[in-house]
PAKE-482697 format. One record per residue (C-alpha): residue in three letters; x, y, z. Coordinates in pm, 1 decimal. Layout:
residues N
SITE;resn;px;py;pz
SITE;ALA;X;Y;Z
...
END
This chain:
residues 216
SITE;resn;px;py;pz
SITE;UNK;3839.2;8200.1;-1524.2
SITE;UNK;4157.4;8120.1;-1720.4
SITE;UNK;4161.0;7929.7;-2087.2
SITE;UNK;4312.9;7628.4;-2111.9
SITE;UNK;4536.6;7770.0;-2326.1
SITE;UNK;4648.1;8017.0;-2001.1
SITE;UNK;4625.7;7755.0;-1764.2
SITE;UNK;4907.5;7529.4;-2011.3
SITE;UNK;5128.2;7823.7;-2024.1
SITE;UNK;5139.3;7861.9;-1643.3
SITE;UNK;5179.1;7522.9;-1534.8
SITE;UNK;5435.7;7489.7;-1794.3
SITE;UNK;5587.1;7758.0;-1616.9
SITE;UNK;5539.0;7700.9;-1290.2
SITE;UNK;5768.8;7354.6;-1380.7
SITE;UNK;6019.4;7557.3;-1536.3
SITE;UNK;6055.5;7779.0;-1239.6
SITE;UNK;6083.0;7519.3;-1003.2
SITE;UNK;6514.6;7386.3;-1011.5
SITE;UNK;6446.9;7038.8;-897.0
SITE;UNK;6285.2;6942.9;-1215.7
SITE;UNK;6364.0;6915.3;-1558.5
SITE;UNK;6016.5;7034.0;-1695.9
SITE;UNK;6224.8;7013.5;-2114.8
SITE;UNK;6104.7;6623.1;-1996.7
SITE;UNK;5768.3;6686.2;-1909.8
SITE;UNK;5441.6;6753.5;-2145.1
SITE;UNK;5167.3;6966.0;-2087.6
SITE;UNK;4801.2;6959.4;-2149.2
SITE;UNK;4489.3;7073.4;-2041.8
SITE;UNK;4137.6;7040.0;-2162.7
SITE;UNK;3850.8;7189.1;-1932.5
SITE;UNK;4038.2;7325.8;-1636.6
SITE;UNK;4213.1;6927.4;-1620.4
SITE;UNK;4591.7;6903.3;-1629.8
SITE;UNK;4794.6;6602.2;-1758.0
SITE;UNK;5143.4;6575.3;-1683.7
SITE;UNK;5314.1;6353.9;-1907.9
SITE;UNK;5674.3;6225.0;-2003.9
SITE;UNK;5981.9;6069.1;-1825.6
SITE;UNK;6209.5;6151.9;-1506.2
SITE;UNK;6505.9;6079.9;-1327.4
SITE;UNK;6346.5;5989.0;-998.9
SITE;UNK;6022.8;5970.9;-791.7
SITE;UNK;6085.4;6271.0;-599.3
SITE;UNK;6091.1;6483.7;-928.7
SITE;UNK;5780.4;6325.1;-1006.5
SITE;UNK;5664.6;6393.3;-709.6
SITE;UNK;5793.5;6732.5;-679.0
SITE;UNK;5638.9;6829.5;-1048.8
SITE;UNK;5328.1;6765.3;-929.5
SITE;UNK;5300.0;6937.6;-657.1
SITE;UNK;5424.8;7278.6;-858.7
SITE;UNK;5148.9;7194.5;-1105.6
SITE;UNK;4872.3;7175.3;-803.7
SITE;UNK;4974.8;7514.3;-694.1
SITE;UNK;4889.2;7725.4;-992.3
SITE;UNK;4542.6;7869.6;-985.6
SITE;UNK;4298.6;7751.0;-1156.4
SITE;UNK;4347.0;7383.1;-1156.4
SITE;UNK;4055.8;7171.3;-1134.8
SITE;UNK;4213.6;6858.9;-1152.3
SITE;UNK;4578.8;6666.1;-1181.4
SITE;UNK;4638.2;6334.9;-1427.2
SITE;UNK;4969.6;6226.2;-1385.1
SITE;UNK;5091.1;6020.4;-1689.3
SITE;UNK;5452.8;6030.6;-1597.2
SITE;UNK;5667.9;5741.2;-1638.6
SITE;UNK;6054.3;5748.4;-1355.3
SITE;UNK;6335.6;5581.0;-1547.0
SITE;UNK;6621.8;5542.3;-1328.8
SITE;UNK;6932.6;5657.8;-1465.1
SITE;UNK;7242.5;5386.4;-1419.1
SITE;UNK;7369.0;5506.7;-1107.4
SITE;UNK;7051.2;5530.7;-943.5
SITE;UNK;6883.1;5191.0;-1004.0
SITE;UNK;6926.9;4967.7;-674.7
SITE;UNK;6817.1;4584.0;-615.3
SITE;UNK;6484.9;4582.4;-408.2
SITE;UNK;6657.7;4416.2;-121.2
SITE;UNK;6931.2;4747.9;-75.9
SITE;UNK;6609.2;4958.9;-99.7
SITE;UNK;6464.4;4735.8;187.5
SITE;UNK;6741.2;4831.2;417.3
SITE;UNK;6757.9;5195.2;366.6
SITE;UNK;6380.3;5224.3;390.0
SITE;UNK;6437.6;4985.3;727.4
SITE;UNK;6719.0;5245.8;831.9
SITE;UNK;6524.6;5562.1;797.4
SITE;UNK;6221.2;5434.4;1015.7
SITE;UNK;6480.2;5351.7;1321.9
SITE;UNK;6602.4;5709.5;1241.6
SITE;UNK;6268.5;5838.9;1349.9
SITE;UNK;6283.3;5817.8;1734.3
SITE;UNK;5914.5;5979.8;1770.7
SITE;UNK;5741.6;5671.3;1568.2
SITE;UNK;5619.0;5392.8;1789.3
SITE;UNK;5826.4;5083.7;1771.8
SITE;UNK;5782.2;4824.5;1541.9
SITE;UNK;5469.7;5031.0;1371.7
SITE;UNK;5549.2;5055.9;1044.2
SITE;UNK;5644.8;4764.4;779.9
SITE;UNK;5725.1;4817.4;419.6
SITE;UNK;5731.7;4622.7;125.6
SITE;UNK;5967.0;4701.5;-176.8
SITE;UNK;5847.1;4537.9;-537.6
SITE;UNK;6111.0;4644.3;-864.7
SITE;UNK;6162.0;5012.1;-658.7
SITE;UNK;5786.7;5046.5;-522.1
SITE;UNK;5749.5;5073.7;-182.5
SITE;UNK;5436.0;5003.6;17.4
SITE;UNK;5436.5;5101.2;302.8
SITE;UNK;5172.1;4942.4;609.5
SITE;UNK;5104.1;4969.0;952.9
SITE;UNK;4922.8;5215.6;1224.7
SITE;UNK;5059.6;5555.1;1360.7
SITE;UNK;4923.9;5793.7;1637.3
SITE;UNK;4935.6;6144.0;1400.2
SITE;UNK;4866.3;6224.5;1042.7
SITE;UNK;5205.0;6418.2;1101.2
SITE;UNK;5364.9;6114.6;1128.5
SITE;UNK;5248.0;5935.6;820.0
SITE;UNK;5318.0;6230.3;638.5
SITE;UNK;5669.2;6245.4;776.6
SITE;UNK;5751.6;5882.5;693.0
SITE;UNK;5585.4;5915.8;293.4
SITE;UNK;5831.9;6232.0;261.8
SITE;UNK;6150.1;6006.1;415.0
SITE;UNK;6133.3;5721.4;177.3
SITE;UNK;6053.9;5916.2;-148.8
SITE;UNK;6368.2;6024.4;-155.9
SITE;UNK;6605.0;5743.1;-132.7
SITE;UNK;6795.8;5623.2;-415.4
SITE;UNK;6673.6;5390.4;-631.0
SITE;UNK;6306.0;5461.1;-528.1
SITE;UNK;6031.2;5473.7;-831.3
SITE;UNK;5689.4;5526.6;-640.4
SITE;UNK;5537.3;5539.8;-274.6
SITE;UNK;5235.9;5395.3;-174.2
SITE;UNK;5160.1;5487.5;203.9
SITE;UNK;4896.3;5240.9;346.9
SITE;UNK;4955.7;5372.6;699.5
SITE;UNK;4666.5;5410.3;933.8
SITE;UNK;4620.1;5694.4;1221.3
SITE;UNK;4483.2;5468.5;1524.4
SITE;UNK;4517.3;5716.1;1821.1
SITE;UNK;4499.4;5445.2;2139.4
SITE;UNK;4336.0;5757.0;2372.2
SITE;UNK;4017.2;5835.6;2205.1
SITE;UNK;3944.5;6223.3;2153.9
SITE;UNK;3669.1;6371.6;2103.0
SITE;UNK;3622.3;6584.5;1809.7
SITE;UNK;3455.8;6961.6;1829.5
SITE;UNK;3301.2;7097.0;1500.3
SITE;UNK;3375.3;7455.2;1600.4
SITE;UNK;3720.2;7395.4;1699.9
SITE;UNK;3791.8;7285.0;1313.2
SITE;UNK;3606.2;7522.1;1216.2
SITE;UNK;3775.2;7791.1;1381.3
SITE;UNK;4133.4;7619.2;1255.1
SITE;UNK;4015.3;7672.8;903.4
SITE;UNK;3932.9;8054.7;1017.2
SITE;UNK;4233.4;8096.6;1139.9
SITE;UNK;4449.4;7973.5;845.2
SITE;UNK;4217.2;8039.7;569.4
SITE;UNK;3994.3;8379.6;666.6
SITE;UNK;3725.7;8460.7;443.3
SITE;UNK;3726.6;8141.1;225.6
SITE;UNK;3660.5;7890.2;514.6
SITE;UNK;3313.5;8042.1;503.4
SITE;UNK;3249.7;7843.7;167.2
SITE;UNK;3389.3;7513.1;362.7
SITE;UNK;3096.2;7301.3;567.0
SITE;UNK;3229.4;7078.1;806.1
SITE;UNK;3073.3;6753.7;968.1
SITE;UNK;3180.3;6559.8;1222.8
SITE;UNK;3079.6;6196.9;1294.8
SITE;UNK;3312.0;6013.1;1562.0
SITE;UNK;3666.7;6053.2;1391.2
SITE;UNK;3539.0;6109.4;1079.4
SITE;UNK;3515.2;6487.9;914.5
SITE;UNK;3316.8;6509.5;607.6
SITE;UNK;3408.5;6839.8;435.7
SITE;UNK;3162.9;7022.4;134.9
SITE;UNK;3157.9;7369.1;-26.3
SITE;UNK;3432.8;7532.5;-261.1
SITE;UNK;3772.7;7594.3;-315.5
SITE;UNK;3966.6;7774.3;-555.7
SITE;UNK;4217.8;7541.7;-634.2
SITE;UNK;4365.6;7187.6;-573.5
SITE;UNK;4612.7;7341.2;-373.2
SITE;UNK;4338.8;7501.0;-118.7
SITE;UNK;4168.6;7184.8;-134.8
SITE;UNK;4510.5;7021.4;-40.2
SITE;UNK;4561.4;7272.4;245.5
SITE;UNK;4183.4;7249.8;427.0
SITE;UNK;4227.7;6825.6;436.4
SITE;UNK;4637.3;6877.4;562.6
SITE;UNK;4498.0;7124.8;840.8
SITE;UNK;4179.5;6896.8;983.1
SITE;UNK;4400.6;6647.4;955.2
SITE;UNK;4647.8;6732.7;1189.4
SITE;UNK;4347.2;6806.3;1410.5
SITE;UNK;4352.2;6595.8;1724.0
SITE;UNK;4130.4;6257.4;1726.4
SITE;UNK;4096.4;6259.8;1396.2
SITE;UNK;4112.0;5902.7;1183.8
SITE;UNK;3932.3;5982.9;841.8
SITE;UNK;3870.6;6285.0;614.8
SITE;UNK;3559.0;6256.6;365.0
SITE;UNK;3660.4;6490.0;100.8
SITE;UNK;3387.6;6624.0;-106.2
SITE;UNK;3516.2;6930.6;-175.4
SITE;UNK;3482.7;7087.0;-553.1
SITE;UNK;3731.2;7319.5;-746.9
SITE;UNK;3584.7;7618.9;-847.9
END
């Protein structure tokens, strides 16, 4: 198991490494496997971007992000101009249903509502909107509400999680109730943890994921 001190180093470098991010802005600290991320950037998508370099070093039990996006001049954008581009990139997406997603925008924070068929979806639209100008956080409210109800095999997840993980899906339980996987066990990092809910996720007929999953 790596010291805290270890763990700093290697976050701090796994931020340095990584070019869309100016990590000479960022602080780090850990205390009992726990790493806070604090300081200032340019945009959400850095913010965004630093901590998902931070999740993927080993050894991380847990993420606090403390970081604050200040706009630059030539980024900052009324919430109304924000509105439209967010508006723009949803009619860009031909596979979304039609009139399924809404979006709010509050002094750069946009909120975004409504019900899609896939988890790929929702994912896809979160990713689209992060990155416009102007943009200082996401919050993605979206529901998955397949209208053809599937029905959910444990060993077909399970065997998903064989497929992609190999030997470590052993130390993964899986229950299934309707839609609804609970998963239990151990992973070795957030980033593991990360991957197992992304991949029964984009299982068919699924609406919910239970995570109880611990970092060990």
């Amino acid at each position: 198991m790596k010291s805290d001190i270890q763990l700093q180093l290697d976050v701090a470098a796994a931020l340095s490494w990584e070019p869309t991010i100016d990590s000479a802005k960022i602080s780090v600290a850990v205390k009992e496997g726990i790493v806070t991320l604090s300081g200032n950037v340019d945009s959400f998508s850095e913010k965004m971007n630093a901590e998902t370099a931070a999740r993927r070093v080993a050894g991380v039990k847990a993420l606090a992000v403390e970081m604050d996006v200040n706009l630059p001049g030539s980024s900052c954008r009324n919430d109304v101009d924000i509105a439209r581009s967010v508006e723009k990139v949803l009619s860009w997406m031909t596979y979304l249903p039609t009139n399924s997603v809404t979006a709010l925008c509050e002094n750069g924070w946009i909120t975004l509502f409504g019900e899609v068929p896939w988890e790929y979806q929702r994912e896809a639209i979160n990713a689209a909107v992060r990155y416009l100008l102007g943009v200082t956080g996401v919050s993605n409210q979206i529901l998955i509400e397949q209208k053809i109800s599937l029905k959910l095999e444990k060993i077909e997840i399970e065997a998903t999680l064989n497929r992609q993980m190999r030997a470590d899906a052993e130390r993964i339980a899986v229950e299934v109730h309707g839609a609804t996987v609970t998963l239990s066990g151990s992973v070795k990092s957030i980033s593991e943890c990360n991957l197992v809910k992304q991949l029964v996720w984009h299982t068919p007929g699924v609406h919910n994921v239970i995570d109880h999953l611990t970092v060990s």
